[in-house]
C-alpha positions, -999 to +999 in steps of 0.1 A: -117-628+263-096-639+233-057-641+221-054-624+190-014-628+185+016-636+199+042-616+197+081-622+199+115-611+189+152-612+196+170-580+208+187-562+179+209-528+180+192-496+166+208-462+160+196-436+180+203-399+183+239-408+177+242-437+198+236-479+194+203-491+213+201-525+222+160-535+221+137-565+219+105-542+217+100-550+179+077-576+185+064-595+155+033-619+153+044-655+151+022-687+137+013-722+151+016-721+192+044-711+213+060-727+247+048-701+275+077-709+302+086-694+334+104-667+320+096-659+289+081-670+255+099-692+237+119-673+208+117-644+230+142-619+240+147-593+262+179-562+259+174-552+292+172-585+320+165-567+347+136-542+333+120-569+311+116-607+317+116-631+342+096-650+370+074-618+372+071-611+336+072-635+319+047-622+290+034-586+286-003-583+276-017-552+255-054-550+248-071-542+215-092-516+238-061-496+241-053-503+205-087-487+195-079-459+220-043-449+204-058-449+167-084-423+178-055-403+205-033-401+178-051-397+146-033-438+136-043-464+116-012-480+107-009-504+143-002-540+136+000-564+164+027-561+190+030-526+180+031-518+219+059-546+225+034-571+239+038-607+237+002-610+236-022-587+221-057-597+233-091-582+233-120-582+263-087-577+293-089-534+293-065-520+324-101-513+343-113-550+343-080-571+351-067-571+385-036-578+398-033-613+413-060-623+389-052-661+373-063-672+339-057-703+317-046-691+279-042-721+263-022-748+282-004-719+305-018-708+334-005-671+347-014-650+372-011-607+369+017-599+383+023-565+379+009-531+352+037-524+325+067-498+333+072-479+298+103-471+293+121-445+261+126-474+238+087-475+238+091-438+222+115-448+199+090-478+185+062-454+184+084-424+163+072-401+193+092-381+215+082-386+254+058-412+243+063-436+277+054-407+296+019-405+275+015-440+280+021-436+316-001-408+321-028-425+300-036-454+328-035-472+297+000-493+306-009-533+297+003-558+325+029-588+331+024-622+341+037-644+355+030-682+348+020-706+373+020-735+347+042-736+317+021-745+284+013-740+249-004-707+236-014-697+204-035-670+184-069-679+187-070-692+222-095-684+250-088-666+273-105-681+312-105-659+337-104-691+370-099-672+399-104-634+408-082-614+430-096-607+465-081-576+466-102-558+435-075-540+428-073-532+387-040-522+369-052-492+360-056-488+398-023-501+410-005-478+379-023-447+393-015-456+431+020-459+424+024-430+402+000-405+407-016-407+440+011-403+458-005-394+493-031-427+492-010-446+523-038-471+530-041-477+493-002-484+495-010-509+522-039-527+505-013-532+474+010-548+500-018-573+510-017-585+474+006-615+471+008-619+439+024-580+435+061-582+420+088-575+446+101-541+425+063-532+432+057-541+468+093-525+476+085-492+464+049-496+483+072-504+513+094-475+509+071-453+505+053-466+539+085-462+557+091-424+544+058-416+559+064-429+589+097-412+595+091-377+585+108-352+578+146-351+566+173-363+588+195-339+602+228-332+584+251-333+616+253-350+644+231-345+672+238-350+713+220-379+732+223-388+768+228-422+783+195-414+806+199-454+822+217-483+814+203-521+823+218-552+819+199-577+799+221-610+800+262-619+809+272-606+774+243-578+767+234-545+781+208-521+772+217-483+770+186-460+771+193-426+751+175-392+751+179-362+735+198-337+751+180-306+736+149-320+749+132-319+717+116-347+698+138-375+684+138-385+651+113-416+641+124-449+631+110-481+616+115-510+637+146-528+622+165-501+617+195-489+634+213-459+648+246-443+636+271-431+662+305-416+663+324-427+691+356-409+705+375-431+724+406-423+741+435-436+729+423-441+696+438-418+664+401-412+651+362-418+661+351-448+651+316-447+631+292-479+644+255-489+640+236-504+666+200-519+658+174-499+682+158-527+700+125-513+712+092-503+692+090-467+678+068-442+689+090-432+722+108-410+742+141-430+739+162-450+717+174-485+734+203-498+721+213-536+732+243-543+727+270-572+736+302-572+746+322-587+722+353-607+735+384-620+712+375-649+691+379-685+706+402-693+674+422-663+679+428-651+714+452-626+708+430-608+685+419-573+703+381-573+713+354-551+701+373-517+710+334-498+708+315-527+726+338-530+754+344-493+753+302-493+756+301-520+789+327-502+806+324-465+802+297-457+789+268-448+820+238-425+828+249-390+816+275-400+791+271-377+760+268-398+723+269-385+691+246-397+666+225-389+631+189-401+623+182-439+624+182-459+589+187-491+576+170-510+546+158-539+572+128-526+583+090-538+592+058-519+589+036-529+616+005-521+600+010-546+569-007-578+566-001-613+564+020-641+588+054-632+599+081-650+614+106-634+635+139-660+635+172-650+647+201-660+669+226-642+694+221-605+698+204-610+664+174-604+686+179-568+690+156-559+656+133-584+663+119-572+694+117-536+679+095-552+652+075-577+677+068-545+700+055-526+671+033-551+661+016-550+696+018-515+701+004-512+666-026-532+681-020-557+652-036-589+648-008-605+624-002-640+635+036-638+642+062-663+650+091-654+679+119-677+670+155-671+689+182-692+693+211-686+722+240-702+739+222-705+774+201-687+800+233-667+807+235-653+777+194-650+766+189-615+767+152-599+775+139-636+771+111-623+799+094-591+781+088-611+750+073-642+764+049-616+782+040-604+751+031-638+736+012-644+772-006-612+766-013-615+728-030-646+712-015-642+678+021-640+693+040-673+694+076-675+709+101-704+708+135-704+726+160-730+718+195-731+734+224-743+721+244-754+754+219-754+786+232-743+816+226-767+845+201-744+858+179-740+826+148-751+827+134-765+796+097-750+790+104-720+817+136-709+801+140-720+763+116-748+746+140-772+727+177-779+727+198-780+697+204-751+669+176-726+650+173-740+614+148-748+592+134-783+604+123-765+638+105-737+616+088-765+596+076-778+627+064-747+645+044-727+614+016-739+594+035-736+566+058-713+542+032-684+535+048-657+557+073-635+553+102-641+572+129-616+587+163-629+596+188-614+617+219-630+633+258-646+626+268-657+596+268-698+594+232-691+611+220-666+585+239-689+551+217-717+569+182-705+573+184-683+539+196-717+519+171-737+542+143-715+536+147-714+493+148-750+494+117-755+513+104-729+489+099-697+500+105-668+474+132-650+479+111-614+484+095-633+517+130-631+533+144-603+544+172-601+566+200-578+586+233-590+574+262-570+578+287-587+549+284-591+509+252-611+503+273-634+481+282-649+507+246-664+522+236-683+491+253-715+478+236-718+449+257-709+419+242-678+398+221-665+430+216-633+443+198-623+474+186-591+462+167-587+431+166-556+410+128-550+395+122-521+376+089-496+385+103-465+369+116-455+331+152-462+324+171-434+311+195-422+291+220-421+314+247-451+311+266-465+341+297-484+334+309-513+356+343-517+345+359-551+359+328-569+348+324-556+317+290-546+322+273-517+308+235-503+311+211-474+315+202-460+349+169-471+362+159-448+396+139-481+403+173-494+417+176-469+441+213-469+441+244-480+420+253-513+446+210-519+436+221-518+402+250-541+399+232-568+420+202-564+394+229-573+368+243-603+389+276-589+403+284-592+436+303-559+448+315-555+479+297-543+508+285-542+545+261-518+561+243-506+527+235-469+542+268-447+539+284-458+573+311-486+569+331-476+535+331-514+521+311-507+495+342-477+482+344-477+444+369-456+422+349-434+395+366-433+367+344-408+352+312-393+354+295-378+386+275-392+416+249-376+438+239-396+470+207-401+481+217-406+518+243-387+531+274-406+539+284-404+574+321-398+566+326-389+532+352-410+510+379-392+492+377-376+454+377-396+426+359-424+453+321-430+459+300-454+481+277-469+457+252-481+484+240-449+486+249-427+455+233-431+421+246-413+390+242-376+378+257-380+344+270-412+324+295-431+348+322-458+350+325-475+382+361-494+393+336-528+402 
């Protein structure tokens, strides 16, 4: 395996049909070696930050295999290198060798594969052919990112060392086909989830697709009737609420994370109030459980009213109340069946999702070793602290540790909770082997803005941490040009343009975002926003032109001339008031 030429350029604006183009996919062949760094190639740029560049691709690689197969597709001869918009065109590395988590030394880099290419139209508009990317899609023939595991010089010329081989075997031109074309191929989804080295854009479609299997079928445009069937108190400040359908027919299935809308009316009040509750029991059942607590004024501010639907919840709500409620969802979600450590860290009735994820995993007869990590005030206030150290009792690769904050006099250290003091970081040092899991976090806000900033200094990616927070992400990282969700693109962008006004920010619609609040955080802004699935309104952005679609049904929709970009993406050229 050989380099043949490296291949850079800076973005420049193009005309095309009518319109200005911003691209950097003229790449021309450079002399003398080149700094490979973390992000790109040095005298490289990229138009598009989000699509192109970064930890995850770094370099894009294009083989003179596919070079020879174009000429003959195509009836060419007139390719020069970087003709495809590679930063390295090489020869011996065809789609149907390389794998993805493959390393190899080029020079004084070394780089691991990362992830096959996503063509996009400007690929088209370098080729002179109309619909091109979807050729080059279709083809299997896509090239591959890297990303580098050791900055270093590179130049034309070098060998190429292939020094470790993925265990996984899978090839690009596997992992391009799995995505796109083989739609149906759910273990083959999972194996690509096994695959550390996998980009986040990639393993989050993977994921979503997973999670779309799993709950099938459509949810229900209205409402539909559940009965309280028992009710069970868990601690002091949590009860659970077991809910069945009243129809008697089948409810809808859930991914253990996620949570279930209801309308509450409560008398007294002008309108229903619209909540979400986190189901807090593995899928797969007759019954929803919801656990919820009571929540009181705050110490700082005991005139302030108390949670009207918690309270409302404790002290009306009993077997045979009727509750109005629409299909589960929620973006926090764990599929049982995936592989690898986990650990399961919250705080307060931040254990609700947890122990719908820690029953799936056993019910799921999975052998994942998994970490149970809760913090609480006391004994009095440890809700269902019994069920899941049976579950650790009764499965080997089940670990649980209990810390409290404030012991009552009657807690027993090693019967009720196993250390004193706060959840944070330095306690999760000490109980895993190390930071090669993937970590879900769910609880208040100082405890969440703690172990999120805890866990990226110890080093843990920021696609190994996946959390339930209800509040702007912005507002769990203190490091200045952060975001905690990254946008990563695994479909064409189109032509489609969405407009975010009060930041000045401008760019086309990739459907790899999934919606517009994807979008902006892909860009860097920091929009408003709460329960990201159509529910809470935070997210509510004026449209100053242009039209949305959503692709989940709001539960209340917001007035004309509004949208909630957590769940809407555009259906013509947009500007958003964000």
């Amino acid at each position: 395996m050989k380099l043949l030429s490296v291949n850079v350029s800076l973005p420049r604006e193009i005309s095309h049909e009518g319109r200005t183009v911003t691209t950097g996919i003229f790449k021309q062949p450079v002399d003398g070696r080149v700094m490979l760094g973390t992000l790109n190639l040095e005298g490289d740029g990229q138009a598009d930050l989000v699509g192109h560049g970064g930890v995850y691709k770094a370099a894009y690689v294009y083989s003179m295999e596919n070079y020879a197969y174009w000429e003959r597709e195509l009836g060419r001869s007139d390719f020069g290198f970087g003709q495809f918009g590679e930063n390295f065109t090489v020869e011996g590395m065809a789609d149907e060798a390389i794998h993805i988590g493959d390393v190899f030394r080029i020079g004084d880099a070394l780089v691991e594969v990362s992830q096959p290419r996503v063509p996009c139209f400007k690929l088209a508009i370098r080729m002179g052919i109309d619909g091109f990317e979807h050729v080059l899609l279709s083809s299997n023939r896509v090239g591959f990112y890297l990303r580098v595991l050791e900055e270093g010089e590179v130049g034309a010329g070098d060998t190429i060392e292939r020094v470790e081989a993925s265990s996984a075997g899978v090839t690009v031109a596997e992992m391009n086909n799995l995505l796109y074309f083989d739609l149906g191929n759910l273990a083959g989804a999972r194996k690509a989830l096994g695959i550390k080295a996998l980009s986040p854009g990639w393993r989050g479609s993977f994921e979503d697709r997973l999670a779309k299997a799993e709950v099938s079928g459509k949810a229900p445009e209205g409402f539909r009737s559940l009965i309280v069937e028992r009710k069970e108190r868990e601690s002091e400040t949590i009860t659970s609420f077991y809910l069945v359908a009243e129809d008697g027919k089948p409810l809808a299935p859930f991914m253990p994370g996620q949570f279930l809308p209801i309308r509450l009316e409560i008398p007294g009040q002008p309108k229903p109030l619209n909540r979400t509750y986190s189901i807090s029991d593995g899928p797969n059942r007759d019954t929803y459980r919801l656990s919820i607590k009571r929540e009181v004024a705050p110490g700082d501010a005991p005139d302030a009213p108390p949670g009207r639907s918690s309270n409302y919840f404790h002290d009306h709500v009993k077997p045979g109340t009727r509750l109005r409620v629409k299909s589960p969802r929620g973006k926090f979600f764990l599929d049982p069946k995936g592989e690898g450590g986990l650990a399961l860290v919250s705080a307060g009735v931040g254990l609700t999702p947890m122990v719908s994820m820690l029953n799936a995993i056993v019910e799921a007869g999975s052998r994942r070793p998994t970490w149970f990590v809760h913090g609480a005030r006391n004994g009095a206030e440890h809700a269902m602290g019994a069920q899941v150290r049976r579950l650790a009792r009764e499965n080997d690769n089940v670990d649980v540790h209990v810390r409290y904050s404030r012991p009552g006099p009657d807690d027993m250290e090693g019967r009720d909770h196993d250390s004193e003091g706060h959840v944070d970081v330095a306690l999760l040092k000490r109980l895993l082997p190390g930071n090669d899991v993937h970590f879900y976090l769910c609880g208040p806000t100082p405890f969440m803005r703690s172990l999120f900033n805890g866990l990226i200094t110890w080093g843990v990616p920021e696609d190994r941490i996946h959390y339930e927070f209800f509040g702007p992400a912005s507002a769990l990282i203190e490091r200045k040009g952060a975001k905690a969700t990254g946008g990563d693109c695994v479909e064409c962008a189109t032509d489609i343009e969405v407009t975010f006004t009060r930041s000045g920010r401008t760019a086309n619609w990739n459907p790899s975002f999934g919606t517009i609040l994807d979008m902006a955080e892909g860009l860097g802004l920091n929009p408003p926003y709460s329960c990201r699935s159509g529910i809470c309104h935070t997210c509510k952005c004026a449209i100053e032109y242009g039209e949305v679609e959503y692709v989940e049904e709001p539960l209340d929709p917001p007035e004309p001339g509004t949208a909630l970009i957590c769940c809407s993406k555009p259906k013509t050229n947009v500007s958003v008031d964000a």
